[in-house]
N, C-alpha and C positions, 0 to 999 in steps of 0.2 A: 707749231707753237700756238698759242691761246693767250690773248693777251685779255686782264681784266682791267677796264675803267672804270672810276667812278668820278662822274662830272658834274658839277654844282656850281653856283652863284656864290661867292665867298665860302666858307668851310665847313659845309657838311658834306661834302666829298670827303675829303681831309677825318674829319671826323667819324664818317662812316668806315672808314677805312681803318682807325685805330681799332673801331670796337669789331670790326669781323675779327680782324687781326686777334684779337684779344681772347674771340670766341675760338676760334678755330686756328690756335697758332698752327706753323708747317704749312699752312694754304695755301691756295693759289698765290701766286706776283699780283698784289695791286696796285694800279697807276691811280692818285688822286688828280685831278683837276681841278683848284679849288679858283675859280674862276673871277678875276676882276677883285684881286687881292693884290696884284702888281702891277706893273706896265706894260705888260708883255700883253697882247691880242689873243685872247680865247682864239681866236683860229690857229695862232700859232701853236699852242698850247698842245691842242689837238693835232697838228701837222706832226709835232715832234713827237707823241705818243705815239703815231700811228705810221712812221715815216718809214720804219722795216719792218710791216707788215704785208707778208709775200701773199700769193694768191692760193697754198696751201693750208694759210695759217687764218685763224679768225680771232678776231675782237670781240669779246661783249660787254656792252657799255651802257654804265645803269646814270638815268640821270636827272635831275633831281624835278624841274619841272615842263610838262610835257606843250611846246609850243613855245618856252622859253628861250632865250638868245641861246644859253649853252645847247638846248637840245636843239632847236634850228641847225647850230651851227656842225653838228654832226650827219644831218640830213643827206651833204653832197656825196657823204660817203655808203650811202645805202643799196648804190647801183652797184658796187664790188661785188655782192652778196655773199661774203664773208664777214661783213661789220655789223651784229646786231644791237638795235639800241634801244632798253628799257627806258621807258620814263615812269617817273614817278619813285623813285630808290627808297627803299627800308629796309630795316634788317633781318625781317620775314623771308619777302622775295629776296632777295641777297642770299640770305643763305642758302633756300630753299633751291633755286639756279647754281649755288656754288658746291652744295653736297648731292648734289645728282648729276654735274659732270662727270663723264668718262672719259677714256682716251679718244674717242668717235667725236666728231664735229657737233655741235650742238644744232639742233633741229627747234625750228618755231613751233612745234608743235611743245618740244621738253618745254620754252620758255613761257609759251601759252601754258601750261599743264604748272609751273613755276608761281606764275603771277595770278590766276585763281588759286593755287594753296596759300599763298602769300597775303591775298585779299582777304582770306578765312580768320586769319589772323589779327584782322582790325574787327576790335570788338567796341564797343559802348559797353564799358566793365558794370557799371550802377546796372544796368537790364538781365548782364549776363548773373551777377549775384542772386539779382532778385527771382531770374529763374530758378536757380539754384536752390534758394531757400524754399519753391512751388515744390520742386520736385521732390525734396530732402520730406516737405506736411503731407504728400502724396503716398509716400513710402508706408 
């Protein structure tokens, strides 16, 4: 089993979550965490996501800022080595992680290989045009 989180400070988990969904209906199961929007203790939050996760099965878990309270608090679970956890979530790396799962365990090396294609993806659009138009007078 392969559990997918997405964990955030108030609701862009929650939100990222509608729009994979959106992108890629039939996907994977994702668990939001929309963090510190209740009462409930982000550690709970996480305890209860992750509470029937067997030592067969793995978690990967995107989250939203890296050394922040939500991502900290997933920290204690790193030593299982079956809980990976992305920080920094978008819907580049997101998807890019989510359509190159297979049935085999996900490898740090797929998620390293995930999050530089994902990275490729943040452009500054005003530079990437005006290349464009360089290239378009060059022709």
């Amino acid at each position: 089993m392969r559990k997918i989180i997405f964990a955030s400070h108030h609701h862009l988990a929650s939100g990222l979550k509608e729009t994979i969904e959106y992108i890629v209906p039939n996907g994977e199961k994702i668990t939001a965490i929309s963090a510190y929007t209740t009462n409930t203790p982000v550690e709970a939050e996480i305890n209860d996501a992750l509470k029937d996760l067997q030592p067969e099965d793995e978690a990967l878990v995107f989250t939203d800022l890296l050394g922040g309270s939500v991502n900290q608090a997933f920290t204690k679970y790193l030593n299982q080595g079956n809980v990976h956890v992305i920080a920094g979530m978008n819907v580049p790396v997101v998807l890019t992680v989510l359509l190159g799962l297979t049935k085999e365990k996900t490898t740090s090396q797929q998620i390293q290989q995930a999050i530089l294609e994902g990275q490729q993806q943040l452009v500054y659009v005003n530079d990437y045009f005006k290349q464009q138009e360089l290239d378009e007078d060059d022709e």
